[in-house]
C-alpha positions in Angstrom: 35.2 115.1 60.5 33.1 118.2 60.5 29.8 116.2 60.9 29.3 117.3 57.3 29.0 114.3 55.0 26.5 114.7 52.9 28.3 117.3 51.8 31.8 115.7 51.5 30.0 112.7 49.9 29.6 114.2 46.3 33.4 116.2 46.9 34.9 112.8 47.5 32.9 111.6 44.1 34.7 113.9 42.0 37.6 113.7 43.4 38.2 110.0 42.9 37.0 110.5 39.0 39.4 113.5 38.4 42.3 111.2 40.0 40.7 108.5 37.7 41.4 110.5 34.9 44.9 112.1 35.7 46.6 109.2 37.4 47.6 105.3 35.7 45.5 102.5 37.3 46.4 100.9 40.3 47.9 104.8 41.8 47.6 104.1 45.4 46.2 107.9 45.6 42.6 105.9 44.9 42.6 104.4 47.8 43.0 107.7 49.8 39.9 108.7 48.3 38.1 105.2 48.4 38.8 105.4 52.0 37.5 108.3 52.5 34.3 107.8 50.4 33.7 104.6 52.5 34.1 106.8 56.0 31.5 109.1 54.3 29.5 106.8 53.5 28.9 104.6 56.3 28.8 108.7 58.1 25.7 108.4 56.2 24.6 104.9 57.5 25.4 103.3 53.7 27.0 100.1 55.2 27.2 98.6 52.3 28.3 101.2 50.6 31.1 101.9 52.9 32.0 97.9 53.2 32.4 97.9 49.2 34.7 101.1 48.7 36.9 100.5 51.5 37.7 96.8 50.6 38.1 98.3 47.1 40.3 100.9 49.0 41.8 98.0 50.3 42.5 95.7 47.4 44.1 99.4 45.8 46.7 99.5 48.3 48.0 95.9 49.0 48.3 95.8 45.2 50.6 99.4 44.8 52.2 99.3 48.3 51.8 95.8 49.7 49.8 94.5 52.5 52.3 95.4 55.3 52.3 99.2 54.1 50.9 101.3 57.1 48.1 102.6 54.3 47.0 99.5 53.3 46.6 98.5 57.3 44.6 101.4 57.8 42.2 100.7 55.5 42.2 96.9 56.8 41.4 98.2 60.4 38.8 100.5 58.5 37.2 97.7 57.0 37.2 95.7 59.8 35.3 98.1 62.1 32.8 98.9 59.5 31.9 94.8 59.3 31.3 95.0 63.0 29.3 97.5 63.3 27.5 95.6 60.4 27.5 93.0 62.7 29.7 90.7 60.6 32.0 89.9 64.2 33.7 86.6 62.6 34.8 88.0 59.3 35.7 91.5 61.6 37.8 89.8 63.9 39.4 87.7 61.3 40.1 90.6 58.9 41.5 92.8 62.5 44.2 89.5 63.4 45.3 89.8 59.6 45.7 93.4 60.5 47.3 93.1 64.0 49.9 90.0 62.3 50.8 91.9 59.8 51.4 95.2 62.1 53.5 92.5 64.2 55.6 91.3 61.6 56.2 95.0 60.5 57.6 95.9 63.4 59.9 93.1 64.2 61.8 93.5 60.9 
């Protein structure tokens, strides 16, 4: 937020492998800090990089908190903008309706 991500970048690293080591698999605390190793990331122009830990952020928080879960949606709406600005505007738009049904449904129960 600070502008500062090359610093945050390595921060975020041991973060997510001291949560790895504390915390069962599937803890939906790794995709707080998958998410925010993607947003530093692509900070830092990795689109790749950024595209691969926030799906993985993604794929964390359907499984522990299902795919409605305002978490998981964020990082959906994450992913979503970081395929678009990789110029991936199908598989953006589709992954933003899945978002945007899913917000939908949410509120209407």
């Amino acid at each position: 937020a600070q502008g500062r991500a090359h610093e945050a970048l390595p921060l975020i690293e041991r973060g997510l492998r001291l949560r790895r080591a504390s915390l069962p698999p599937g803890n939906p605390r790794f995709g707080t800090s998958l998410t925010l190793l993607g947003q530093a990331r692509l900070a830092l122009g990795d689109v790749p990089g950024a595209i691969a830990d926030t799906t993985a952020a993604l794929q964390v928080r359907e499984q522990a908190l299902g795919a409605a879960h305002p978490q998981t949606s964020q990082a959906r709406a994450q992913l979503a903008a970081i395929q678009a600005r990789a110029g991936a505007w199908a598989l953006a738009r589709t992954i933003a309706e899945r978002t945007l049904a899913l917000a939908t449904t949410n509120a209407n129960t």
